[in-house]
N, C-alpha and C positions, 0 to 999 in steps of 0.2 A: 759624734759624741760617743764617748765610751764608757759603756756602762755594763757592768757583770750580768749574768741575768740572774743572779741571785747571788744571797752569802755564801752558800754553798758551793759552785765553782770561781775560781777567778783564774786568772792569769798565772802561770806558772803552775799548774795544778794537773793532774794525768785526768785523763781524757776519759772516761765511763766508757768501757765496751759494751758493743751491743751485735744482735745478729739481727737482722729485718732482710725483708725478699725485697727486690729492686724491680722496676718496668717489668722484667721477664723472669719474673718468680726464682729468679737464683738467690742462693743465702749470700750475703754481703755482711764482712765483720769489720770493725774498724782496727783488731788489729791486724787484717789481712795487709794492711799498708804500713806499718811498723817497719821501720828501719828501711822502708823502700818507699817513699811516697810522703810528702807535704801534703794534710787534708785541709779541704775546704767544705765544713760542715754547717751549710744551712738549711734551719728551720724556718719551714713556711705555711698558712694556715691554708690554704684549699687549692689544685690545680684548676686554671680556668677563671681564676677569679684577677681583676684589671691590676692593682700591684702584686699579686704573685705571678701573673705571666710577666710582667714587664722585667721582674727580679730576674727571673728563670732566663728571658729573653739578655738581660744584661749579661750575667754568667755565659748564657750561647755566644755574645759577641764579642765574648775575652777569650773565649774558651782555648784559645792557639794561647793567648798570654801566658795562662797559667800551665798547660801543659807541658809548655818550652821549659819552665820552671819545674819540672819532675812534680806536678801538685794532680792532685785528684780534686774533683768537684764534686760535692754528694748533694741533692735536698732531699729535704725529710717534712712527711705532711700523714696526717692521719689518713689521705686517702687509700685507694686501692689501691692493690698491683696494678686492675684496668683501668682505672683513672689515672693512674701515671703512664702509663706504656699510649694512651688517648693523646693525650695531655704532652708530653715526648715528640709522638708523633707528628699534632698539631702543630708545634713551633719547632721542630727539630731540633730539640735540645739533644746533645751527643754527648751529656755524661747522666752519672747513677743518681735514681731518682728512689727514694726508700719508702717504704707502705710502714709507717708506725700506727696502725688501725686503731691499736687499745691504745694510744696514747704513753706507752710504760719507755719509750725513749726521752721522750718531751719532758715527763718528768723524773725520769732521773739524770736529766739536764739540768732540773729544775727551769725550766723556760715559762717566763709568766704569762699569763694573758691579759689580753687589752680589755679596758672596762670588765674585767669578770668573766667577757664570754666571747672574746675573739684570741684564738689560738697565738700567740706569741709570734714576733716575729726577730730571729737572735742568730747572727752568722756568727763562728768558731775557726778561727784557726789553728791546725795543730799539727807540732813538727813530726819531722821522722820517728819522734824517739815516744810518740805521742802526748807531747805534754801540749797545753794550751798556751796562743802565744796570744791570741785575740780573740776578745768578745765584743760583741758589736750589737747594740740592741738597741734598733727603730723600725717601729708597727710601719711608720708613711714614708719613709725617705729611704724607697727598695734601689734604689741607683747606687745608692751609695754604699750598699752592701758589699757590692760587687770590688769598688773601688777600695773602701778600707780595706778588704781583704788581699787583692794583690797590690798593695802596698806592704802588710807586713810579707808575703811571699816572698816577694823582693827581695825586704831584708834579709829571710833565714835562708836564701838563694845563695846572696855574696860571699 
């Protein structure tokens, strides 16, 4: 299902830049991939926890997919740099994993939460030129993340 994570972005709309440190404390901006990279941004509510590793896990076992596709994979969780680079390790996930600590990405995503008080859960596709080509927003069906997204990759691949 497809659903905006709010009025404020949709589909066809530029993509919010942001700078956050990644697993290994380097600055990560999203328009470091501008005009050289398909992103794949999602937001997820804690590493370690049983659907955000299984997400994370999904994303590790495409991860040749979407590369072969010139696409980058980012998540993004209010945890730490060391609970991501932990978290990484554990499952060997082999793409950027971002520390939104204060939460100032999440909401200038505008990304809502579940019942009030569980972090949102809202994948982003967005092309070279960074505009938004998919929003995908489901708290329980983290498989599926994976999959709506290199579906539109696909597309803006051909």
């Amino acid at each position: 299902m497809f659903q905006p994570a709010s009025a404020n972005l949709k589909i066809g709309d530029k993509a919010p830049d942001f700078i956050l440190l990644d697993q290994d404390g380097h600055k990560v901006s999203l328009s470091d991939f501008h005009n050289k990279k398909i992103v794949v941004l999602y937001f997820y509510p804690k590493d370690e926890t049983l659907i955000c590793t299984k997400e994370a896990c999904a994303f590790r076992d495409s991860y040749t997919d979407f590369t072969d596709l010139n696409c980058c994979v980012i998540g993004i969780s209010s945890d730490s740099v060391e609970s991501h680079k932990s978290f990484a390790n554990n499952h060997k996930l082999p793409f950027i994993l971002l520390s939104d600590d204060k939460s100032a990405i999440r909401k200038k995503y505008a990304i809502p939460n579940t019942a009030m008080v569980l972090p949102g859960r809202v994948t982003f596709v967005i092309d070279k030129q960074g505009i938004i080509r998919l929003i995908f927003n489901s708290q329980l069906d983290s498989d599926k993340h994976m999959s709506e997204a290199l579906k539109v990759v696909k597309d803006l691949s051909k």
